[in-house]
C-alpha positions as CSV (number, residue, x, y, z in Angstrom):
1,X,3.9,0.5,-2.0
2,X,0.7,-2.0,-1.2
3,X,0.1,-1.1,2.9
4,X,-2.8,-1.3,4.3
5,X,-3.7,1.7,7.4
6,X,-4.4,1.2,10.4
7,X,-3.6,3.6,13.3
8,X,-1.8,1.2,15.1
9,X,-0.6,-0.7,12.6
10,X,0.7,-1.0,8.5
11,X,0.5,-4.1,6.5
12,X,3.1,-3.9,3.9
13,X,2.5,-6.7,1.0
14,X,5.8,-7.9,0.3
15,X,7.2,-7.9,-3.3
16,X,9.5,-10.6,-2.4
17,X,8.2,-12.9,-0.3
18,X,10.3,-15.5,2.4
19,X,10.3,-18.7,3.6
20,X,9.8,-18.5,7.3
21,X,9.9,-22.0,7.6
22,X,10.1,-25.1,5.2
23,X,7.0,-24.4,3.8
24,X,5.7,-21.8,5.5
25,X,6.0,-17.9,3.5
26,X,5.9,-14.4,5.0
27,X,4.2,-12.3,1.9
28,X,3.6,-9.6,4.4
29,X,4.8,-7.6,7.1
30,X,2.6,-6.0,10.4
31,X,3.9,-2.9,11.6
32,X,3.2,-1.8,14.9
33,X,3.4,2.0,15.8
34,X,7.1,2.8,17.6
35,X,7.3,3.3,20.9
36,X,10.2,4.8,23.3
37,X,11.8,1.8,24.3
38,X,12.1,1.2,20.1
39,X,13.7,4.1,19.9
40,X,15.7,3.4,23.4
41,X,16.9,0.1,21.3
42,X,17.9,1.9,18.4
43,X,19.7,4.7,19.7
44,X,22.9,2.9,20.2
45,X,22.8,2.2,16.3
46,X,26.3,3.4,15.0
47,X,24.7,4.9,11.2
48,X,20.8,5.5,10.2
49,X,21.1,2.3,8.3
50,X,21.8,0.4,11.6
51,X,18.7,2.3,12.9
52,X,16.3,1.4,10.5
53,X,16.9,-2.0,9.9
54,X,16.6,-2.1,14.4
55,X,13.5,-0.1,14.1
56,X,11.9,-2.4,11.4
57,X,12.9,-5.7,13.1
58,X,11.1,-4.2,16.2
59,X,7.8,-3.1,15.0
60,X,7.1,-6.3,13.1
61,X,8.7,-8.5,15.5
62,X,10.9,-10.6,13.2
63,X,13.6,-12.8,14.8
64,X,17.1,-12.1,13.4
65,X,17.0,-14.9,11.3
66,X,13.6,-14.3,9.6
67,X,14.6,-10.0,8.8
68,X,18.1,-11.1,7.2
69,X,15.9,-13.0,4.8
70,X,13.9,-9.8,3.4
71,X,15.0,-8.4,-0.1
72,X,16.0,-5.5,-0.2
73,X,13.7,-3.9,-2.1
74,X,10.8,-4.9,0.2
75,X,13.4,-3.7,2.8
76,X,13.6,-0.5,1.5
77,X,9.7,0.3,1.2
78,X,9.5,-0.8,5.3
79,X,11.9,1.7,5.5
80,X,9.7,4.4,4.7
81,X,7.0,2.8,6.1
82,X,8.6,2.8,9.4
83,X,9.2,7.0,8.9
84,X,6.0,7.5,8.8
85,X,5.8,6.1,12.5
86,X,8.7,8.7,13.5
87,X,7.7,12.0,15.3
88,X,9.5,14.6,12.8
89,X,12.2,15.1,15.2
90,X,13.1,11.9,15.5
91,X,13.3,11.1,11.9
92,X,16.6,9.0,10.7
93,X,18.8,11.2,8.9
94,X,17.6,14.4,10.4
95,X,20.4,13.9,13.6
């Protein structure tokens, strides 16, 4: 995984890159640190899949149309990027 630390945010350099936009690329993602109301938002998630993909969506503030567009391998090394942000209580899959 290429991210870059910060302790507010992660930069995760996309394996896959996306067209955001004819002609414009996303070839990485931001991730902000989680906050309560991202959890708040992704509580009502039915599975942990559900709640990951909410909880990445919300820290790097991608509109619905721009996340569906993320491979899935890129999808799944957010995914862990995004544990990282999670106290160790409130890790997905440990409900």
């Amino acid at each position: 995984m290429h991210a870059q630390e910060n302790e507010t945010y992660r930069i995760l350099q996309l394996e896959h890159p996306f067209e955001r936009t004819k002609g414009e690329f996303i070839s990485e993602l931001k991730f902000r640190r989680l906050t309560a109301g991202d959890l708040r938002a992704a509580s009502h998630c039915k599975n942990d899949t559900e709640m990951t993909l909410k909880l990445i969506a919300r820290s790097c503030r991608l509109a619905d149309v721009e996340f569906d567009k993320l491979d899935l391998e890129d999808m799944q090394k957010a995914g862990e990027l995004i544990s990282d942000f999670l106290p160790k209580s409130q890790e997905i899959g440990t409900n």
